[in-house]
N, C-alpha and C positions, 0 to 999 in steps of 0.2 A: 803412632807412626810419625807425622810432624809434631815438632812441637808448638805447643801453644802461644801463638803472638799477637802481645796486646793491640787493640785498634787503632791506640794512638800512633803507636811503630808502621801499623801497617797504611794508615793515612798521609804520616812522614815520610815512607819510603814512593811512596804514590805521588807525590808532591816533589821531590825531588828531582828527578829530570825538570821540570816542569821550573823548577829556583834554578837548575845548573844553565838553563839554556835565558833563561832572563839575566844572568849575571856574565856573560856572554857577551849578549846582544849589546849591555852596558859598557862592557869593557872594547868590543868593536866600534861603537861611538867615539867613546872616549877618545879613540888612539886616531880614527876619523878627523875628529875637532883637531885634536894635537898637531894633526898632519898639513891642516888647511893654513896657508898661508893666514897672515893677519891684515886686513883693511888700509891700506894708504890714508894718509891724513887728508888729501886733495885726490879729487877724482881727475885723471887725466882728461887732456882735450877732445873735446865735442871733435868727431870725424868730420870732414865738410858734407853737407845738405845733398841726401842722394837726390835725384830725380824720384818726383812721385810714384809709388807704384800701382800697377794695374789693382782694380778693386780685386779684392777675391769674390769666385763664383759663391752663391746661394743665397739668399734671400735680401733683396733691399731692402734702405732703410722705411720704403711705403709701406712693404709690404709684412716688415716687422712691427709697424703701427697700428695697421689692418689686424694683425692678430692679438697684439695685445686689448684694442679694444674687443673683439670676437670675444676674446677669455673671460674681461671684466664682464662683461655685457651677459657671461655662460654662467660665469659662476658667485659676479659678485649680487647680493640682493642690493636691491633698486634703492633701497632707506638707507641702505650705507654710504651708497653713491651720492645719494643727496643729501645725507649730512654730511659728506664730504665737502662738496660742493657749497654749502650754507657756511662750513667754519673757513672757509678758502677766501669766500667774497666779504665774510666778517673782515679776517687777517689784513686782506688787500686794502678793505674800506678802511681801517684803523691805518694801516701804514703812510694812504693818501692823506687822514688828517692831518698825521704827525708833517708828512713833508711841505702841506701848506699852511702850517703851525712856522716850518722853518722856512718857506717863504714867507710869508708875512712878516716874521721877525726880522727877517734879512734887508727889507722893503724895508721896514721901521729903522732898521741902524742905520743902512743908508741915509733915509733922509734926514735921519737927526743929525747926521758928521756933516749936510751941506753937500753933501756929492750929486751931481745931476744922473738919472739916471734915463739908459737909453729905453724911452717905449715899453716900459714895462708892466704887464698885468700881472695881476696880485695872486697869486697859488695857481695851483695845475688846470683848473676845471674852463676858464678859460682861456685858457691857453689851448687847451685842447677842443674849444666851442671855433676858436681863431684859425688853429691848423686845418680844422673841416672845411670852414667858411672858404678855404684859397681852393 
């Protein structure tokens, strides 16, 4: 009654709509893009400065803090948080070196050129021993 048609043909024709309708979609893009103006070289002038607006409703920024710690606190395990915390105060400690490396260097240039300098202690640590003290 029917006749006989290979698989390949009838996977091809199966397939079909399926390429008609992706070559379509490509060619509605296309004529999309084609249609879109193209980018000015300079972005026109900044509008003047509205008045602030009202916050929008739901959730403050407390209260968005409040749940991100809840989350970490739910789902992160405890050893991850504190190796977090252990490579943080590493990073911070290494960075404090480095800046009272370039204090101290800065201190040294100075006084080699003869420049007086006003009141000044040598790296961050008392500096920060000074600010408590007031």
């Amino acid at each position: 009654m029917f006749p006989e048609i290979p698989p390949q043909l009838m996977a091809a024709l199966a397939d079909a709509p399926l390429a008609a309708l992706m070559l379509w979609m490509v060619y509605l893009l296309r004529r999309e893009l084609q249609a879109r103006p193209e980018p000015a070289a300079a972005p026109p002038a900044a509008p003047p400065a509205a008045p602030p607006a009202a916050p929008l409703p739901g959730p403050s920024r407390d209260e968005l803090v409040d749940f991100k710690l809840e989350v970490a606190r739910t789902y992160v395990p405890l050893s991850l948080i504190r190796d977090l915390d252990s490579r943080l105060s590493l990073q911070l400690l290494r960075i404090e070196e480095k800046l009272d490396e370039v204090s101290r260097t800065a201190t040294t240039a100075t006084a080699i050129a003869g420049h007086s300098m006003a009141n000044r202690k040598m790296g961050f640590s008392p500096r920060a021993e000074t600010e408590a003290g007031q």
